[in-house]
N, C-alpha and C positions, 0 to 999 in steps of 0.2 A: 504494500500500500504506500503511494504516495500521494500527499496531499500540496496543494499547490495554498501560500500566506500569501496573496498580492501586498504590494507595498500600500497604497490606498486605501486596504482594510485593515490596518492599524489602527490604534486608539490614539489621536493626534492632541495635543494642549499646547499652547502657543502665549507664555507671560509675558510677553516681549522682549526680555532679558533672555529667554531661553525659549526654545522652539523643540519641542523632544515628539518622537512618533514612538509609541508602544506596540512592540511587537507581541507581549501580554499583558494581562492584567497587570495596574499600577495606577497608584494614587486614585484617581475619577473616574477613571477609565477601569471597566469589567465586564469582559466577555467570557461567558461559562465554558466557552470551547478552547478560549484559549487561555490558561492559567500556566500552566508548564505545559514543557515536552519535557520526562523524565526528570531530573535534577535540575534542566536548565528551567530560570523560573523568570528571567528577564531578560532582554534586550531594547535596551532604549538607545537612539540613535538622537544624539543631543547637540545642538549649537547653542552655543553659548554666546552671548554678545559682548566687544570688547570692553574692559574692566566689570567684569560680572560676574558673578558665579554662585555655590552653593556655600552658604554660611555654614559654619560649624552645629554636625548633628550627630546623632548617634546610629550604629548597628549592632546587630546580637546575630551571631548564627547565621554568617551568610559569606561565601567566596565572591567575593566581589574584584571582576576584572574590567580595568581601561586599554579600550583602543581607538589611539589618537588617530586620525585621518587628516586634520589640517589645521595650523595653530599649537598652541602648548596646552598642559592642564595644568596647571599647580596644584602641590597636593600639600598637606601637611596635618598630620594625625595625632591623636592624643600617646601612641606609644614611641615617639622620636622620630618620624618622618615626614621632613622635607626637601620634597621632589620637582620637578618639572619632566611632565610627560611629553614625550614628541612623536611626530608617525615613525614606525619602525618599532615604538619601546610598546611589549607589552608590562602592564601592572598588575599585578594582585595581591589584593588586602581580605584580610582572613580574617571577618570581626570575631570570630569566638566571643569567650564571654562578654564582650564588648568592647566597644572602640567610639571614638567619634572622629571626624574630620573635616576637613572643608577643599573643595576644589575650585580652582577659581580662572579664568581669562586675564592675565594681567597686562594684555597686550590693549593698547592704548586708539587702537583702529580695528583690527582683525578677530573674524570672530571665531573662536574653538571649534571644531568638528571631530565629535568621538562617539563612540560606541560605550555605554555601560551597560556590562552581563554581570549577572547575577547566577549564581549555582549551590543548588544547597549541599549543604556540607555532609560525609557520609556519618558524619557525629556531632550532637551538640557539646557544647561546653569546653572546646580548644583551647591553648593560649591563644590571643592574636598574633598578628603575623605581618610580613609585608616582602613581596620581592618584586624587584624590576629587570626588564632586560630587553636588551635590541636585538633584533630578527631584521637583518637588512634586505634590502628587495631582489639582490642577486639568491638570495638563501629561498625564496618565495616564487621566483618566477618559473613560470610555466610547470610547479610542483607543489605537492600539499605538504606547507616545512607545520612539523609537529611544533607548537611553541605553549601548549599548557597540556599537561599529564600531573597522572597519581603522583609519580615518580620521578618527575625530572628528567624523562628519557631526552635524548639527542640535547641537552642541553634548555630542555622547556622550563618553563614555570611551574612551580609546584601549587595545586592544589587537593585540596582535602575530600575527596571524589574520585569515582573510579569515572569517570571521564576525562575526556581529549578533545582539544580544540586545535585545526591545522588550519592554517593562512598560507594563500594562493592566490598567486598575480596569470592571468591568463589573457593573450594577446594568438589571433589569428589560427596558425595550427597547434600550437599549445594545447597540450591534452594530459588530465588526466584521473588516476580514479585512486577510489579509496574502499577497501571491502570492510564491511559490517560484519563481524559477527553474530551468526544466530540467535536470538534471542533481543542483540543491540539494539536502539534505535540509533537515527541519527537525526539531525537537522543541517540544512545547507540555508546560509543566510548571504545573499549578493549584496558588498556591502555598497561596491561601487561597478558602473558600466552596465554590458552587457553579456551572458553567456549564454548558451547551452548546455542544459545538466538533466541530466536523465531523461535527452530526448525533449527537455522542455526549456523553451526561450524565455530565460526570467531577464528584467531589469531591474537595474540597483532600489533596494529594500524590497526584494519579492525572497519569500525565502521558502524552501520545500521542508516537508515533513516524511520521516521513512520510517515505516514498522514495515516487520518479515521480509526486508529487501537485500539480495547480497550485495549490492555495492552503491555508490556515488561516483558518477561520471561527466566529471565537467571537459566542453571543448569548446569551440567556436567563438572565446571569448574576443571584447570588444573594451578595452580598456577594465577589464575584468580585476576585479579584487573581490574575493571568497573565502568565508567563513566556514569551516565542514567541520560539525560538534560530533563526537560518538561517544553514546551517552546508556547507558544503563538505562532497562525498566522501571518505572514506579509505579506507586499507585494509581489509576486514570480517574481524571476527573471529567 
């Protein structure tokens, strides 16, 4: 089974400081069909406008990852981090028993463009946590580079979840795939362009949904950048 998220049927809120589309439920926005896919439980694709951003809040119990696309994000967290995210750097912050933070736009014209995922954690009650790192575009192009696992594999980001998230730049004949294991789901989110993936012509924020499928098969991209999560079963909601 695959299901096709058009980008337009997101949950949209627009504060004018910031312009975010919900890929599920969050804050105002609630669609029963789409709450999670597996552990993943958010994708919010956020602009921020320049000198703007998220005052100082809290979390409990959530892998929370940034992917910058255009601009910086500043971060800085109640357990001693301060950052500036750029494209190429993925982030993850592991509120466990809690944390708070703030992310900000400190650019004085230009406005932020990034991605925040959310994934819930395979256990409450961690310490917090926080790691950063760059995954450059020759490591991404025309291949799905691993850059968040359980483990740390090929040098990824660690989170607290038996899921993987692989980032991929695809241009013309650029091809290629990713098999699911039985039982896996997965999710493909087109962050930017356009592709070809399993047969289906998505544009940037259309994202697909897979249960009982062996694989993901991106090709025909057009200024293509590609999100591919494989993610454990959960409960369905």
């Amino acid at each position: 089974m695959i299901v096709l998220r058009p980008a337009a049927e997101r949950g949209h809120a627009n504060h004018g400081w910031l312009d975010s589309w919900h890929s599920f439920s969050f804050a105002d926005y609630f669609d029963p069909d789409h709450v999670h896919w597996g552990p993943l439980r958010v994708i919010n694709e956020d602009r921020v406008a320049a000198g703007q951003g998220f005052g100082t809040h809290g979390h409990r119990d959530m892998e929370i990852i940034s992917y910058v696309l255009e601009g910086a994000l500043g971060h800085k967290d109640s357990i001693g981090n301060v950052e500036s995210i750029t494209p190429g750097e993925v982030q993850r912050m592991s509120a466990g028993t809690g944390v708070t933070h703030s992310e900000f736009n400190y650019d004085s014209t230009g406005t932020t463009h990034f991605l925040q995922i959310w994934i819930l954690p395979e256990r409450t009650g961690i310490t917090p946590g926080y790691e950063q790192k760059r995954f450059d575009e020759a490591e991404k192009r025309g291949r799905l580079r691993l850059v968040v696992s359980p483990d740390g594999a090929d040098g990824s980001v660690r989170i607290h979840q038996d899921a993987r998230m692989h980032a991929g730049l695809f241009d013309g004949a650029e091809h290629a795939a990713l098999a699911i294991a039985p039982g896996r789901l997965a999710y493909v989110h087109l962050v930017r362009g356009r592709a070809t993936v399993n047969g289906r012509e998505l544009a940037a924020g259309d994202a697909l949904l897979y249960r009982d499928e062996p694989e993901v098969r991106i090709e025909a991209g057009q200024g293509a950048e590609v999100l591919v999560f494989d993610l454990p079963e959960l409960a369905r909601h």
